[in-house]
ZAMARGU-4260 file (C-alpha; in steps of 0.2 Angstrom, whole numbers, plus 5000, padded with zeros to 4 digits):
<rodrens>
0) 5273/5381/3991 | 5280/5397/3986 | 5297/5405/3985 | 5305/5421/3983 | 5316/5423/3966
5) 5330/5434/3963 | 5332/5440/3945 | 5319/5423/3937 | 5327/5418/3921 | 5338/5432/3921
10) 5324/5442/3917 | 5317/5455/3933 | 5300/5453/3928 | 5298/5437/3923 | 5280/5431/3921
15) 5272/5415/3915 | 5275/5395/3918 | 5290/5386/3912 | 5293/5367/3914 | 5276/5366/3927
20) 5284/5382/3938 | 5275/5399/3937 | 5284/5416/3939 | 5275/5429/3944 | 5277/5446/3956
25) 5266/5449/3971 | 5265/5462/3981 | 5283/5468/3970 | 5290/5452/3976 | 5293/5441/3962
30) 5290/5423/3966 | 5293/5406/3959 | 5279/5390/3964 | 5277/5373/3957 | 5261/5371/3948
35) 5249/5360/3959 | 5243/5341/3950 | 5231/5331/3956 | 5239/5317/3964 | 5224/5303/3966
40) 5218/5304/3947 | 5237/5305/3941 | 5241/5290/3950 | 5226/5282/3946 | 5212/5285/3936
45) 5219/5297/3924 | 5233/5283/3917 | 5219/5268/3914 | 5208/5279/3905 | 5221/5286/3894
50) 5229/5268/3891 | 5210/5261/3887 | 5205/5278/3876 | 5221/5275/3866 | 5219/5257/3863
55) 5200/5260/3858 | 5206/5275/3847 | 5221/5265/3840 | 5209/5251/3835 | 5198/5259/3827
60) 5211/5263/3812 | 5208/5243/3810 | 5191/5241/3805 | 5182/5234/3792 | 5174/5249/3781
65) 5159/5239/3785 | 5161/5238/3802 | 5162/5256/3802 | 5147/5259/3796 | 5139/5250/3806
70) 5145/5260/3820 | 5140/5276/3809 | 5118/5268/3807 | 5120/5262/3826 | 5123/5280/3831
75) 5110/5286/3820 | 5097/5276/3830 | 5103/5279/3845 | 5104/5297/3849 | 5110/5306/3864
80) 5101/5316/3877 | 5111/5335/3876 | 5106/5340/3893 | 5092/5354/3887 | 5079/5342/3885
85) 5084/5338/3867 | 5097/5326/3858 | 5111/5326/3846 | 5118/5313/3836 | 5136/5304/3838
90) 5149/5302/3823 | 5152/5282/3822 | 5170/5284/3830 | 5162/5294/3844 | 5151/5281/3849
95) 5162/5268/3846 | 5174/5274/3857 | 5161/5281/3871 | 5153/5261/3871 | 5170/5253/3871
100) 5176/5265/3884 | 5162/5263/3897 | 5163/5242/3894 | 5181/5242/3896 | 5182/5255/3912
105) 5168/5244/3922 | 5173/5229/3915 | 5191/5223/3910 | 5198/5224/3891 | 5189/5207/3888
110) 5173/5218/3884 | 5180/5226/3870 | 5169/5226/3854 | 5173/5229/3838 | 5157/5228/3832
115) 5140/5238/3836 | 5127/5230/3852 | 5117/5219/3839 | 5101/5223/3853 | 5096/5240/3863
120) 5099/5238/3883 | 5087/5228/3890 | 5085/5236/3906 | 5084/5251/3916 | 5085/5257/3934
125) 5065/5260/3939 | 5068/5268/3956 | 5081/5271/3968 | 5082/5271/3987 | 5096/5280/3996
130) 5097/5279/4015 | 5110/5279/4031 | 5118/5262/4034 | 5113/5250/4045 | 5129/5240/4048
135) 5142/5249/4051 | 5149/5267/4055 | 5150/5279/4038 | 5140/5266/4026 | 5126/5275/4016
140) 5113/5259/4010 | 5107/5259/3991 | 5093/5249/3982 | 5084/5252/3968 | 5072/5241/3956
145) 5073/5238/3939 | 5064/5239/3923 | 5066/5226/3910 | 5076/5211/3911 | 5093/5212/3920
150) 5108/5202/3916 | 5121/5196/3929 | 5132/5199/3913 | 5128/5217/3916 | 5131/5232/3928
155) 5125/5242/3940 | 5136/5258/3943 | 5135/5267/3956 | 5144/5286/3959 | 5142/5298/3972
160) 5147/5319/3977 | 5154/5323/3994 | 5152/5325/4008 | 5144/5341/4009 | 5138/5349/4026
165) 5120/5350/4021 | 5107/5341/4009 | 5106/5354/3997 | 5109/5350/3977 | 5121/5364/3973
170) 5131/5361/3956 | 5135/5344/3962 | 5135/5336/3943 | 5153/5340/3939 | 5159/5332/3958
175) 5153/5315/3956 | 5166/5301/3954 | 5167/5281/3952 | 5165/5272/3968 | 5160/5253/3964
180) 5148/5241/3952 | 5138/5226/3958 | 5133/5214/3943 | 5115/5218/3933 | 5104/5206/3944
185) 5109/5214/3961 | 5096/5227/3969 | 5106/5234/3983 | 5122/5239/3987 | 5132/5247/4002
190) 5145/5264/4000 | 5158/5262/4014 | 5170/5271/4024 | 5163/5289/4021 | 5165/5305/4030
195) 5151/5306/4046 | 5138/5319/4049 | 5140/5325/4031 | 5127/5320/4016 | 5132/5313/3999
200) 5123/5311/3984 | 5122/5295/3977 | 5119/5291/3958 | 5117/5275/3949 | 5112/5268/3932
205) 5109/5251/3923 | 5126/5248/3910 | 5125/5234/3898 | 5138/5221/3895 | 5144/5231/3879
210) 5144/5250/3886 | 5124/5252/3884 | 5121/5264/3897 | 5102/5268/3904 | 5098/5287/3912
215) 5106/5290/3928 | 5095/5291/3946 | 5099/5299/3960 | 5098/5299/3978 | 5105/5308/3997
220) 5109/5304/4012 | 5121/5304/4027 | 5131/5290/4033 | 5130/5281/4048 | 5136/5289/4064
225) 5148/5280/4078 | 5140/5274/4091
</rodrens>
């Protein structure tokens, strides 16, 4: 919403944001409008992660100097894919946040681990199957197989981008968002209640019980239509 100002802030030309409202001038009009937030990740998301991130952070400050660099040789050996088909290496207190954050956020605050995984993730997602549901009206069906050994201990998250009105792969990497886990040992799993004749991409990867996470697979499909 946007309103019309007379003289903003006792200046004619007033321009800018002050206390979330921007001043500006349109069309030689100047105008006042309250800065948009993002009401489901503000009420939601947005506060669990930042309480987690600043527990995780906050901890950190109490580790052993052994502990620490523990963290530092585990993030030597376990370097991340950057995205350009090479990798890059994390800092200790980067990947002890990232594997703490990731256990916590799928998990609850009972995963928390002040020390490195003592073993490499055990499993891996092999394939993955993305189809229309069968049951009921705006499901999308997922199953995949693994590679490895999974663990009910363990997780299988899944994410998806949408809806779109066609199957096409268009800079859909930064629209994915958290929908649901199923435990390790689980090969299937059911997204409901989304929008009809519209496709979504799916994604899923294997995540071990102490934030170990396996490369992501991906799948599209469109939901079930009402009969």
């Amino acid at each position: 919403m946007c309103a019309k100002v007379l003289n903003p802030l006792l200046s004619t030309d007033a321009r800018g944001s002050v206390g979330g409202v921007t001043y500006s001038i349109n069309r030689g009009i100047n105008t006042c409008k309250v800065k948009a937030r993002p009401g489901r990740r503000y009420r939601t998301t947005q506060p669990r992660n930042r309480a987690i991130l600043g527990f995780i952070s906050t901890y950190y400050q109490e580790l052993t100097p052994l502990q620490r660099v523990a963290w530092e040789q585990w993030a030597q050996d376990h370097p991340e894919p950057d995205g350009f088909g090479g990798t890059f290496l994390l800092t200790g207190h980067q990947a002890f946040v990232k594997l703490n954050h990731t256990a916590i956020r799928l998990d609850d605050w009972d995963a928390f681990n002040a020390d490195p995984p003592a073993v490499a993730i055990q499993a891996a997602l092999e394939s993955l199957i993305v189809v229309t549901g069968l049951t009921l009206a705006g499901d999308i069906d997922a199953s995949w197989t693994f590679s490895g050994v999974e663990s009910a201990s363990d997780f299988v998250e899944m994410q998806i981008a949408g809806p779109f009105t066609s199957a096409a792969k268009q800079s859909v990497e930064s629209r994915f968002r958290f929908v649901q886990t199923v435990a390790g040992n689980v090969a299937l799993d059911t997204i409901a209640g989304l929008t009809e004749a519209h496709w979504y991409w799916v994604r899923a990867r294997y995540v071990s019980a102490a934030g170990q996470v396996s490369a992501w697979l991906y799948g599209h499909a469109q939901p079930k239509l009402t009969v």
